[in-house]
MMTF fields as JSON, N, C-alpha, C and O atoms, coordinates in Angstrom:
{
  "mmtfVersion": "1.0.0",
  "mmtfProducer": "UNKNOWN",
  "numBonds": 259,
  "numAtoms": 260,
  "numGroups": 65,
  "numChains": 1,
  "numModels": 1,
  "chainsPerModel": [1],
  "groupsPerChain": [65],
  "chainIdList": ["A"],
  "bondAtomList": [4, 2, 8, 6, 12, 10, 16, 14, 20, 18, 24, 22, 28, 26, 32, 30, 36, 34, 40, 38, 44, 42, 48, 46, 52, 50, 56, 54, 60, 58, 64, 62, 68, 66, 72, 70, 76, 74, 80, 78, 84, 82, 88, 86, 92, 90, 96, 94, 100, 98, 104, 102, 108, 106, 112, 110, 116, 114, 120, 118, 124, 122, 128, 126, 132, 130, 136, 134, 140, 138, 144, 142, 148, 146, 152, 150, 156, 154, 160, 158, 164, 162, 168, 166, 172, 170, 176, 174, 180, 178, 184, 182, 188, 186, 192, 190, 196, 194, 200, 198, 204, 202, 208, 206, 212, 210, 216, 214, 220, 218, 224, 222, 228, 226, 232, 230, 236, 234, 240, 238, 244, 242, 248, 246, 252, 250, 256, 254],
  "bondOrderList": [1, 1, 1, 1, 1, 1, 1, 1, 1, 1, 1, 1, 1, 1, 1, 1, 1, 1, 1, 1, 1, 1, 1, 1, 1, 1, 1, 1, 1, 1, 1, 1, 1, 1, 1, 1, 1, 1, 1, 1, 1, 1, 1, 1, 1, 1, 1, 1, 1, 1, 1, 1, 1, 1, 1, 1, 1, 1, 1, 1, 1, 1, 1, 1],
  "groupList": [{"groupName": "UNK", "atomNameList": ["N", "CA", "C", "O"], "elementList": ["N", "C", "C", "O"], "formalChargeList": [0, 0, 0, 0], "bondAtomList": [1, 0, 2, 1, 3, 2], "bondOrderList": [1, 1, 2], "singleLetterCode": "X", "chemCompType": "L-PEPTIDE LINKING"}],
  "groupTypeList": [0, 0, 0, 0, 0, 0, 0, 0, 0, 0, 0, 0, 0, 0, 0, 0, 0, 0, 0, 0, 0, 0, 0, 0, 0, 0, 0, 0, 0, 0, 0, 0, 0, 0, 0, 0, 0, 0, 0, 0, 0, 0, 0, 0, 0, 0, 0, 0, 0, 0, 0, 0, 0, 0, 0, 0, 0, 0, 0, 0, 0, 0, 0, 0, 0],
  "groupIdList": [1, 2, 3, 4, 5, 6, 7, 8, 9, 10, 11, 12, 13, 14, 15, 16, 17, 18, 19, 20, 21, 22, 23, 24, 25, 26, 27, 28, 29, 30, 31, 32, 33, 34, 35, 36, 37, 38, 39, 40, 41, 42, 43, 44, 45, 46, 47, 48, 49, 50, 51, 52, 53, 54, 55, 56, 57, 58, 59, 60, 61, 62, 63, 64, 65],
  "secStructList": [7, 2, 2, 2, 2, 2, 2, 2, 2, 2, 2, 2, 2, 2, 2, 2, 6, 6, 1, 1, 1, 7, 7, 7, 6, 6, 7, 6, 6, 7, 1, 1, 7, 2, 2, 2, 2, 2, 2, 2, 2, 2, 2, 2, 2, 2, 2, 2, 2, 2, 2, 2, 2, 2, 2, 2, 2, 2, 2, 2, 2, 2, 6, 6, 7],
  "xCoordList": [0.806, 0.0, 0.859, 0.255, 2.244, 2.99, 3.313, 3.257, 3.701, 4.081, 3.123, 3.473, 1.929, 0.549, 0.467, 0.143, 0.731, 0.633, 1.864, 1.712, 3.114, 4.063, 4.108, 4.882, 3.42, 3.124, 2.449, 2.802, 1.386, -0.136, 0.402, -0.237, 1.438, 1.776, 2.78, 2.713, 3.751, 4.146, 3.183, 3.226, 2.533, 1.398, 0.787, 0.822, 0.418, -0.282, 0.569, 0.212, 1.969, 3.121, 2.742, 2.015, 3.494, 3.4, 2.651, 2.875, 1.146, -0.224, 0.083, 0.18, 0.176, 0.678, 1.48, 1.358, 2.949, 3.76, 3.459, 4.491, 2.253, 1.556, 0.859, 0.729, 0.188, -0.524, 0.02, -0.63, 1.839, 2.029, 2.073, 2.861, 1.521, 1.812, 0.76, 0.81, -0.463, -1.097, -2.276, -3.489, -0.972, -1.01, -1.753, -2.519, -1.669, -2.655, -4.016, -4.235, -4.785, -6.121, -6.734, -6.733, -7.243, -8.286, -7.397, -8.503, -6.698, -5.412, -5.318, -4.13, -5.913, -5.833, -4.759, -4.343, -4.375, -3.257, -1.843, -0.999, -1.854, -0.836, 0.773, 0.298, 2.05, 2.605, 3.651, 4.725, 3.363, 4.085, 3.224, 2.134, 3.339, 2.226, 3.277, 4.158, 2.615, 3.186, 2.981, 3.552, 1.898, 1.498, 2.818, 3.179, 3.086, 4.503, 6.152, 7.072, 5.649, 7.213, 7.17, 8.145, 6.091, 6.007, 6.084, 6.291, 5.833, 5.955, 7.093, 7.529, 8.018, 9.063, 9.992, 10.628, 9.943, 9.943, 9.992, 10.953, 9.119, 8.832, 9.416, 9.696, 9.286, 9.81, 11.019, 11.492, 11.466, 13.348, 13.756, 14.574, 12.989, 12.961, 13.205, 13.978, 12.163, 11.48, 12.747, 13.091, 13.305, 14.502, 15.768, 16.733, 15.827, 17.021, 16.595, 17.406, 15.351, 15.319, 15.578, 15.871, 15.363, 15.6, 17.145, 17.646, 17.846, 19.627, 19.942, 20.284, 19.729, 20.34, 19.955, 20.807, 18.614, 18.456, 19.021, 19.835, 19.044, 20.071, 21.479, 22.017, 22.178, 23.304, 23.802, 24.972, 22.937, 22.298, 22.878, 23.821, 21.918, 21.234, 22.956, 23.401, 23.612, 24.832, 25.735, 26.31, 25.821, 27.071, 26.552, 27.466, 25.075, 24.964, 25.471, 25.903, 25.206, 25.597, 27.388, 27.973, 27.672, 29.152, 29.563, 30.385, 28.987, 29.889, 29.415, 29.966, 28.369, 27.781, 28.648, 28.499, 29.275, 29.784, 31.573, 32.333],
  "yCoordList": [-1.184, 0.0, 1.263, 2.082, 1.909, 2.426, 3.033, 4.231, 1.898, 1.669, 2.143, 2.387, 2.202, 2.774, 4.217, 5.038, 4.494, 6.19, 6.565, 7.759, 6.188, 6.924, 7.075, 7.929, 6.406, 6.249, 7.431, 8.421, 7.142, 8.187, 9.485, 10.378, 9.941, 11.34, 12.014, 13.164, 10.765, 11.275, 11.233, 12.079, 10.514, 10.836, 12.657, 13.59, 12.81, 14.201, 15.202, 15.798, 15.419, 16.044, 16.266, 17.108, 15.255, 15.28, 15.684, 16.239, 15.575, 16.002, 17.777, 18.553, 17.967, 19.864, 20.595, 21.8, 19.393, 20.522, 20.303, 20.454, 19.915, 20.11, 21.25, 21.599, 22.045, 23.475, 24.775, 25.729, 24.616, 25.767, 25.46, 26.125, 24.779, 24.133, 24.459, 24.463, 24.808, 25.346, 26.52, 26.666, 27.287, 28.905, 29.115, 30.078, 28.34, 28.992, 28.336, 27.58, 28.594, 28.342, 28.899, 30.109, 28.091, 28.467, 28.766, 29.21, 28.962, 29.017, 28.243, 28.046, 27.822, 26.985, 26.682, 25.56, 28.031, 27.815, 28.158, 28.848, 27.367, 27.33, 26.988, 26.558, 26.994, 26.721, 26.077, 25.71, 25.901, 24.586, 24.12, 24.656, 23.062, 22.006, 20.896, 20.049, 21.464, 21.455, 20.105, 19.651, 19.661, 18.23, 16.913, 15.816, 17.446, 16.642, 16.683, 15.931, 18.274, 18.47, 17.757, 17.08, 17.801, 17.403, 15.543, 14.813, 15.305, 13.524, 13.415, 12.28, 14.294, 14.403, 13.82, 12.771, 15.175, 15.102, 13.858, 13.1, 13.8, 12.529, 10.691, 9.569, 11.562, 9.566, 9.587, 8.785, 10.77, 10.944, 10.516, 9.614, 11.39, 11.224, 9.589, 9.211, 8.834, 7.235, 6.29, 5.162, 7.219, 6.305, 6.642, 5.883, 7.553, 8.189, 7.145, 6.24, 7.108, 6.316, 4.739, 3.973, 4.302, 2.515, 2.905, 2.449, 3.498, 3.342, 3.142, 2.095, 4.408, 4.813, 3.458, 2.829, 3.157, 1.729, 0.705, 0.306, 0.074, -0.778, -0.687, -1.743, 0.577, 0.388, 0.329, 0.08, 0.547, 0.726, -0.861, -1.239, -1.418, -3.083, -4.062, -4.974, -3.456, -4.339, -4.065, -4.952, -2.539, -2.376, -3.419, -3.955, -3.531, -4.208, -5.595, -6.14, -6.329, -7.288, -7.828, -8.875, -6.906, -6.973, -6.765, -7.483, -5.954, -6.193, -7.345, -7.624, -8.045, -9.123, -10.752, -11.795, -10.688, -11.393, -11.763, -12.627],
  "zCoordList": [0.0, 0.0, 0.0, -0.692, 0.563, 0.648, -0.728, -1.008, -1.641, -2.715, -3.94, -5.095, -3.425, -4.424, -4.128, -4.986, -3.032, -2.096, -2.679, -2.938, -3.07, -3.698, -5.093, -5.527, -5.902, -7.15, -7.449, -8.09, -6.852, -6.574, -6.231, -6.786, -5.446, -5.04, -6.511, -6.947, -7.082, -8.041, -9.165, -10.058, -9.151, -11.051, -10.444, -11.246, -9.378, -8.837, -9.503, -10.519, -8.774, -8.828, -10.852, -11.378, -11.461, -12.724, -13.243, -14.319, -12.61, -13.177, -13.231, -14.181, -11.76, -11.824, -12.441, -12.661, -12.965, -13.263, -14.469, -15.124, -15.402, -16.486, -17.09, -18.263, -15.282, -15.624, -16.115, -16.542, -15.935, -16.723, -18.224, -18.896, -18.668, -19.848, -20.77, -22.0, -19.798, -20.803, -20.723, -20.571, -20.948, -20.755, -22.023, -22.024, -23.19, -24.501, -24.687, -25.634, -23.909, -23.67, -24.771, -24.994, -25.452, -26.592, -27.448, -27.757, -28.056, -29.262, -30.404, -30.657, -31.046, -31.664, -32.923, -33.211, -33.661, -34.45, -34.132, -34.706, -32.897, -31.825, -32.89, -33.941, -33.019, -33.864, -32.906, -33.384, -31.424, -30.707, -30.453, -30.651, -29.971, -29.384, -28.004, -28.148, -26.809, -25.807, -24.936, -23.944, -25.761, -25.477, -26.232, -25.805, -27.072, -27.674, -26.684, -26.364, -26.506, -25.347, -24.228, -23.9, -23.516, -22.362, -22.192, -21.223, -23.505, -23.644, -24.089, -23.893, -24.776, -24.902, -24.128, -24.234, -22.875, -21.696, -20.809, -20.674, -20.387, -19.954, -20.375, -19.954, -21.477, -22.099, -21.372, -20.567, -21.857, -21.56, -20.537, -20.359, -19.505, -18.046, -17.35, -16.47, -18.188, -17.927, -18.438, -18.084, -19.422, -20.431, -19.403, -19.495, -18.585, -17.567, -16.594, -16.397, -15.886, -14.464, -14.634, -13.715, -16.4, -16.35, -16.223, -15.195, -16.871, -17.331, -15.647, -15.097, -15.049, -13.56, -12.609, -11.982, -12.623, -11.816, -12.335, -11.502, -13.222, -14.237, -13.628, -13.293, -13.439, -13.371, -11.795, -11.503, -10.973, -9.732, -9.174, -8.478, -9.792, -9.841, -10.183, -9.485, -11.48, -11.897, -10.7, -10.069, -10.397, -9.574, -7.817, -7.19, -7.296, -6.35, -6.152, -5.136, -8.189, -8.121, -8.194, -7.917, -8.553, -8.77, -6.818, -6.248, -6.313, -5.173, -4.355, -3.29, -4.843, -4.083, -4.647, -4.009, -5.561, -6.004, -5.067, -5.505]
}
């Protein structure tokens, strides 16, 4: 349950730092589209936290060896 409450506090977090994002309310021939950056964003982010735990994980096993 711990583990669902920390999940849950970061999707929130993420959810907010979404609202400055969309400052062009009603805009429609917008010539960024901020919904692409922000997944951008994000993937990147998701592609940073597997590498860092991955290497996290080898170096535990190497000293366990």
């Amino acid at each position: 349950m711990k583990r669902f409450g920390y999940i849950a506090t970061i999707a929130l977090f993420a959810l907010a730092a979404t609202l400055p994002l969309c400052a062009q309310e009603g805009c429609v021939d917008s010539p960024e589209n901020p919904t692409v950056v922000l997944g951008l964003i994000v993937g990147a982010a998701s592609i940073g936290f597997v590498q860092v735990r991955n290497r996290i994980a080898s170096r535990r096993n190497l000293k366990n060896k």
